[in-house]
Structures are given as C-alpha cells and as structure tokens.
C-alpha positions in Angstrom: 56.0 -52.8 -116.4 56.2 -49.3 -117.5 53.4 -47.1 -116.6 52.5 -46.4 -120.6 51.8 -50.3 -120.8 49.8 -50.2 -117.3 47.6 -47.4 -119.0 46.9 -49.7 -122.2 46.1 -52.7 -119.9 43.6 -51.1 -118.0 42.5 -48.9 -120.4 41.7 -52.2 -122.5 39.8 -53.9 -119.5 37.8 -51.1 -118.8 37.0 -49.5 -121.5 38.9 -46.3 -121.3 40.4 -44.1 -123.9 44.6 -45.3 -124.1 45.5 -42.0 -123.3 43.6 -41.7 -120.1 46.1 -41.4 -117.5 46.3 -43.8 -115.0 45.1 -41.7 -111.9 42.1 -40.8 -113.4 41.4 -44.5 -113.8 38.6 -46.1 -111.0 40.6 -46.9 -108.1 38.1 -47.1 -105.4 34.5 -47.7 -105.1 31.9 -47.9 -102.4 30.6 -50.8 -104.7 32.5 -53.9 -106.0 33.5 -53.7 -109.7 33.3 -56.6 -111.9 36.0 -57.4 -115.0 35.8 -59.4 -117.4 35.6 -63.3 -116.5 34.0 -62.4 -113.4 36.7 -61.1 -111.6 35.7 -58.7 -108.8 37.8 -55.9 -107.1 36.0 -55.2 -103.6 37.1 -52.3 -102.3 35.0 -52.7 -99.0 37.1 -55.9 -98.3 40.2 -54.8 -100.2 40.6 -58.3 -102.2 40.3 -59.4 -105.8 38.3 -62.5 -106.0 38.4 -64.7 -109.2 36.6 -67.9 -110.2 38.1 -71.6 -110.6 38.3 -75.2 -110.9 40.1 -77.4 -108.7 42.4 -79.2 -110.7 44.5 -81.1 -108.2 43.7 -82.4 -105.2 47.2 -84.1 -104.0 50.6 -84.1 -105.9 53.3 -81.5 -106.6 53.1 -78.2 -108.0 54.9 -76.1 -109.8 51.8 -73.4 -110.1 49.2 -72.2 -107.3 46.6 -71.6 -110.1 47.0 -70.9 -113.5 44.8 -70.2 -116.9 42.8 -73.5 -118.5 44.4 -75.3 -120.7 48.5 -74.0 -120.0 49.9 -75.8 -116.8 46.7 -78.0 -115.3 48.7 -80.8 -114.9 51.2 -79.3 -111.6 48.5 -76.8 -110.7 45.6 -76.7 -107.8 43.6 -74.7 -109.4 43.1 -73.7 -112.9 40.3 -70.4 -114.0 39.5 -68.6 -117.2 40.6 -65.0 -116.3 43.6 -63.7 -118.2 45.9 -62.6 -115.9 46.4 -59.2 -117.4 42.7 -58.5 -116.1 43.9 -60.3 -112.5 47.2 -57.4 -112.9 44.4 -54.6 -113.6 42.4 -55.4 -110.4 45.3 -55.4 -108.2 46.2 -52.3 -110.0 42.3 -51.1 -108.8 43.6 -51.7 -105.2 46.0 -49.4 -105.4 49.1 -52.2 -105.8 51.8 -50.9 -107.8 53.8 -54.4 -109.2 57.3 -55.5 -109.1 59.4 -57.9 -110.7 59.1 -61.3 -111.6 62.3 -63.5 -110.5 65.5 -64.7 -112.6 67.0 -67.9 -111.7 69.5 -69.8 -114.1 71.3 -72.4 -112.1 74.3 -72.8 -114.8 75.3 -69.0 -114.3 74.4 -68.9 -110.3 72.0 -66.2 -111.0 69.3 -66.0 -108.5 67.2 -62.8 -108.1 64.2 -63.2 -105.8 60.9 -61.1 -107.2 60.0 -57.9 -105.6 56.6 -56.2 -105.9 54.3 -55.9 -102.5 52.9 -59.0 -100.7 49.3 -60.8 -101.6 47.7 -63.6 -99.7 46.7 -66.3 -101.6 43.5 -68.3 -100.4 41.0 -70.6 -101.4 36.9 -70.5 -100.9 34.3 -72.9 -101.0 30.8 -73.6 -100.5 29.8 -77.0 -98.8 26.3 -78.0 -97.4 24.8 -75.6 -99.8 25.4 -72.4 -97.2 28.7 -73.1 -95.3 31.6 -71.2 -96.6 35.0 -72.6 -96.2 38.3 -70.6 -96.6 42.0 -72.1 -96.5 45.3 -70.2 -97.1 47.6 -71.4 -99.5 50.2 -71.9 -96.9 47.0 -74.5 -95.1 46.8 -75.9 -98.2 50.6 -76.9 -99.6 53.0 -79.6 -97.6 57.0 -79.5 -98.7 59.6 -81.7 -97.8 62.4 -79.1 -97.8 62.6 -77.1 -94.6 60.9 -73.8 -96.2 58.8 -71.6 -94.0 55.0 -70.7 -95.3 55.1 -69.2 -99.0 55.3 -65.5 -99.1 54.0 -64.4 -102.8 54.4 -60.8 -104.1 52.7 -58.8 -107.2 55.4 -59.5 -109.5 53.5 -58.2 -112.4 54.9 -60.7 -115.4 56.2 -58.5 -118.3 55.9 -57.1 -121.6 57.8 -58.8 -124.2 58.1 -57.5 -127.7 55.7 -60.2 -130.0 57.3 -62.9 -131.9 57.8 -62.3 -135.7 54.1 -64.5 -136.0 52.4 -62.5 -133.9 53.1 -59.6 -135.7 54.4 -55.9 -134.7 53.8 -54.8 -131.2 54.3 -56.3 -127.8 52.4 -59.3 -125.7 51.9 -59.5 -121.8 53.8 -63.1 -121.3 51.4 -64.3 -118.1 48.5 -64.2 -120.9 50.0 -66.8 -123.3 51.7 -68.8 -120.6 49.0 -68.5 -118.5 50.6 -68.4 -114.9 48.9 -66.8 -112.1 50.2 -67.7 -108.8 53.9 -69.1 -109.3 55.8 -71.2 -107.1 58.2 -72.5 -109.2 60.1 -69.8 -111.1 59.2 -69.3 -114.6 60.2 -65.7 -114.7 56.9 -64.3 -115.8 54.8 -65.0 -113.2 51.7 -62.3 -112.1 51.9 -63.4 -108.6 55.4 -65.0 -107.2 56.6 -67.3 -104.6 59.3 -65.0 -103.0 61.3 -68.5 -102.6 63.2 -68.6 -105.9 63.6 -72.3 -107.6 64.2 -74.3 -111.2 60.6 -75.7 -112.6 63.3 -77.6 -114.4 63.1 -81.1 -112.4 66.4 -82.4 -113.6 67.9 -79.1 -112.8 66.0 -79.2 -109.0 63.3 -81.1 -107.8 59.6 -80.0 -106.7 59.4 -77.7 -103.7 55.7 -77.6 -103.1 52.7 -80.0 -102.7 49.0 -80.7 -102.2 48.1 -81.5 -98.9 45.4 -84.3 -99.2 42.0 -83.7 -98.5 42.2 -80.5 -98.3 40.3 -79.1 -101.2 37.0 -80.4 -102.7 37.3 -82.8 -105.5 38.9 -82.3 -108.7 36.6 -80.2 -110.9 34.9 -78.6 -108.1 34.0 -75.0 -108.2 36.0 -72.4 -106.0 37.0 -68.7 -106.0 40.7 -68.0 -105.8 41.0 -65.0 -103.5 44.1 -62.2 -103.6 44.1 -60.0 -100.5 47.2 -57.1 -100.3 49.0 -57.2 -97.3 49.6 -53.5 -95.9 
C-alpha cells in the first residue's frame, strides 16, 4: 500500500485532514485510543484488541476471523470492525505492512506474504471475572505436518473500484471482509505465512478447530493482535 493511501486511511479513521502526513499522525500514547467499532490500540501493552463473535467452535477453516456476514461459515470468529480500521491500528503501533500472498496452482506461482509478524489470540471471560486467553496456534489442529501458523501484516491492497462503484479506488479486505487469513485469498489484512488454494478441489483444508476449545458459538470474545519485535 502506498504511503498516499496509508495517509487517507488513517486520515479517514481519525479524523485528520488527507494531507496530514503520516508522522504527524498519533502513534503512541500513554493512554489507549479507541477506533471506530471499538477497536483499541494500547500502547502500554503494544496490542490492538478488537471485539467478536465466535462463529465456529469445531470444523475447518479457511479464515481465523473475518467481518459479519462475508466468510462465517469457515471462520472462528466473525466481528464488525472493517479491517481498514484493524490496518490503521497496527499502523498506530508503529507496523509498517507487507504483502498479501499469490498462489495460482495452474501457473506454479507461489509467493509467500511478507509484512512483520502478529500473534493472533483469543480472550474470554468465564465465571464472570476469570479471563482466559488461547493462541491461535492452541486453538487450530491440521492433519498435514505444518508447524504452528506464523501470520504477518500483510496489509490487503488497494484496487481501483469496479465500473459500479464509481471512480476511485476500494481497500479489498473491506468488501471481502477477511481479517486473519489462513487460506490464501490474496487480500488478506493479516496472513498465514503458509501459502495454500481456498479452492477445495484445487487443495484441501489445511486448518481446523480444535474442539472445546472456545466458548460456544455466539459467545462474546475479543480477538487480540500483538507485533512481534
């Protein structure tokens, strides 16, 4: 993403002028800010936080999390932040994306995402004041020998709009509302660094639930992105 559309995104979320540059955006904060949707940059703790919904509790995946309404049925969890306002918190942190990865098995093309690693976990509340925290690599099972997931800030991408959308240009995670890939789509905002087909017939599921894991289907929880130095 170039740094012209980083300054509209964040400039967007919070309410700056489009031409502010981007270093003169807030980037750190002895108090947590809060964007839109209730996602929350601490910069005590150094993690974005966001809420969800449990959407799975066993099956296979394709997506960690992604918005309501786009890919509930192979994701965990599902929430209502746009992932553009998920990129601009990372952004917040200091995080500076990649790229999303290419994959198109009839040309042999595989090019694994780059940006800098995340950790993906989930938290909870049970007995009204216990917190519980798992990390995604706790939480998903495989049948392929594959070590723990590694995910990067892959960033999606800007695509010019289609001619119904009218003039201009789109951020793609937005409309197909993945947040935390692990099949690859190509337009992910945060990427599995193991590069796979979400095409079954082309390849079949990597990743899985393990059951009993999370709380029930429906179930509140926050989806938590930490930066790995």
């Amino acid at each position: 993403m170039t740094r012209f559309c980083i300054t509209l995104l964040l400039g967007s979320i919070l309410g700056c002028a489009s031409k502010l540059p981007v270093d003169s955006l807030p980037v750190s904060s002895a108090e947590d800010v809060v964007l839109p949707d209730l996602v929350v940059v601490s910069f005590a703790d150094q993690r974005v936080t966001v809420p969800a919904f449990v959407a799975l509790d066993a099956g296979w995946l394709e997506v960690f999390a992604c918005v309501a309404g786009t890919r509930d049925h192979e994701a965990a969890l599902v929430l209502n932040a746009k992932p553009s306002t998920i990129h601009a918190a990372l952004l917040m942190l200091g995080l500076e994306p990649g790229s999303p990865a290419t994959y198109d098995a009839k040309m042999g093309i595989e090019t694994p995402p780059a940006g800098p690693r995340v950790a993906i976990s989930v938290e909870w509340i049970i007995d009204e004041s216990t917190l519980r925290s798992r990390s995604a690599g706790e939480l998903l099972a495989t049948d392929r020998d594959l070590p723990d997931p590694i995910f990067v800030f892959a960033g999606s991408i800007i695509a010019p709009n289609a001619e119904s959308m009218g003039p201009g240009e789109h951020y793609v995670a937005d409309f197909t509302g993945t947040v935390v890939g692990l099949a690859t789509f190509g337009e992910e905002l945060i990427a599995s660094r193991a590069v796979h087909s979400h095409e079954l017939g082309v390849e079949p599921a990597a990743w899985k639930l393990k059951p009993g894991m999370l709380p029930e289907v429906g179930s509140k929880v926050t989806l938590v992105l930490k930066p790995i130095r």
